[in-house]
C-alpha positions as CSV (number, residue, x, y, z in Angstrom):
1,X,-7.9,-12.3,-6.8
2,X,-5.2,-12.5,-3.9
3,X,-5.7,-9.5,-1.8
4,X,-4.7,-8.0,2.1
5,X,-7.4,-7.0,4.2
6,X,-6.6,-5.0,7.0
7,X,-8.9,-4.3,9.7
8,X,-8.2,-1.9,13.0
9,X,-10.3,-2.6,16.0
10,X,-12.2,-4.9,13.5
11,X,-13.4,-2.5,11.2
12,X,-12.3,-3.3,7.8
13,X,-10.5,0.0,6.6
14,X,-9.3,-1.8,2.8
15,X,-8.7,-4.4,0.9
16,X,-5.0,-4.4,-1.1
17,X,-4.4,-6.0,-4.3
18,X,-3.1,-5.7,-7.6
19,X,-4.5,-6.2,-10.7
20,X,-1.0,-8.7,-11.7
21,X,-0.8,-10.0,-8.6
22,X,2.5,-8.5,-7.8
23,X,3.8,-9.1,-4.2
24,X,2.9,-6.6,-1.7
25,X,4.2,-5.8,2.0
26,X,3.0,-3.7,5.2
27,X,4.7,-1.7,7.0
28,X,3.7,0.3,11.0
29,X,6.1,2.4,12.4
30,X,5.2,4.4,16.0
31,X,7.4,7.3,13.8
32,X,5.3,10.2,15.5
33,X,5.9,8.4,19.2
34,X,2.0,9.0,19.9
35,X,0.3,6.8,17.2
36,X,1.1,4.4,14.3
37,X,1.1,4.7,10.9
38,X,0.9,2.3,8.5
39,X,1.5,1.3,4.1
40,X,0.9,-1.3,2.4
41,X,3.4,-1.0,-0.6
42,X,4.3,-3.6,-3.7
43,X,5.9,-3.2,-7.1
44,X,5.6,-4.7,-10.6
45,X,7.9,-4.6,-13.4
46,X,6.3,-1.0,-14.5
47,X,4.8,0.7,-11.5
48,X,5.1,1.2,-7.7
49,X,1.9,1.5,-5.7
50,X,0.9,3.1,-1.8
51,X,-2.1,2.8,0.3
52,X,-1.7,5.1,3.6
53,X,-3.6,3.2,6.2
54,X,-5.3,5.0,8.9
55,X,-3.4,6.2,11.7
56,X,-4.1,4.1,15.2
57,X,-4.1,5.2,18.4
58,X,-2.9,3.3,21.7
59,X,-4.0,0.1,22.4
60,X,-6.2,-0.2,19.0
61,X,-5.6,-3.5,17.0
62,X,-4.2,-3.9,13.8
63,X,-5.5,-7.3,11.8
64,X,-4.2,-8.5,8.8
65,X,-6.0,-11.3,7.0
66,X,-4.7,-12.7,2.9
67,X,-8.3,-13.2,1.4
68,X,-9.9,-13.4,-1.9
69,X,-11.7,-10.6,-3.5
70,X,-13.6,-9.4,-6.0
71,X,-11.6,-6.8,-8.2
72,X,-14.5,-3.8,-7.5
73,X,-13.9,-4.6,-4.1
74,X,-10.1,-3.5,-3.9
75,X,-9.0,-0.4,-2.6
76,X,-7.7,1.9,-5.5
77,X,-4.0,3.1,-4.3
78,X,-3.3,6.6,-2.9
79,X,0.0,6.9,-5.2
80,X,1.0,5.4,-8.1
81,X,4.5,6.0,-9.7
82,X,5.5,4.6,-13.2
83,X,9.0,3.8,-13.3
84,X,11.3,5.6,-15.8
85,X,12.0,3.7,-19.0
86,X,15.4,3.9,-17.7
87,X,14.7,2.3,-14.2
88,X,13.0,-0.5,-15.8
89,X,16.2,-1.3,-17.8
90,X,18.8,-1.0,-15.7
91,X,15.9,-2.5,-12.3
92,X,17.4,0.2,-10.5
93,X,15.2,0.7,-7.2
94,X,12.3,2.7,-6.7
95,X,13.1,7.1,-6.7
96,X,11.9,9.3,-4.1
97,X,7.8,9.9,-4.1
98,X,8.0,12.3,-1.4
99,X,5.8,15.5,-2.1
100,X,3.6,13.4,-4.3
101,X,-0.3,14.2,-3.5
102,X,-3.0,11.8,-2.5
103,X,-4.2,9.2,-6.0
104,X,-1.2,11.5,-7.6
105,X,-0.3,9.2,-10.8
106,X,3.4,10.1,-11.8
């Protein structure tokens, strides 16, 4: 399968994928000014997934590299909401996950 491996300082910290191959994007923001924090975020028709990545500290080196991996391989997401039978009707865009705990399926 398609996945995202992301490596800091070139230690492999996961490997991103769904099991539909949905589309999936990163995001780093220096949001706390002192580090960065990172997701790795995608939908599908039914579901919205999160992986938090490690935070990295100043002058550390974020690598991301598409690859192809076995599925045991992949890491399992920290947050996984279903979408309401409503959202998935009308596609309205994903709700509000904040609050949610860590592998929390909603």
């Amino acid at each position: 399968m398609r996945a995202l491996q992301v490596s800091i300082e070139g230690r492999v910290v996961g490997i991103y994928a769904s099991p539909d191959q949905a589309p999936f994007w990163a995001v780093i923001g220096n949001i706390p000014h002192d580090y960065m924090r990172g997701s790795i975020m995608l939908n599908t028709p039914t579901e919205s997934w999160q992986w938090q990545l490690p935070d990295m500290q100043e002058g550390e080196c974020v690598e991301f590299c598409l690859t192809e991996a076995d599925p045991e391989s992949v890491s399992p997401p920290h947050y996984v909401r279903r979408h309401a039978i409503e959202e998935i009707a009308d596609g309205e865009s994903e709700k509000d996950n904040e609050g949610r705990g860590e592998n929390e399926v909603t």
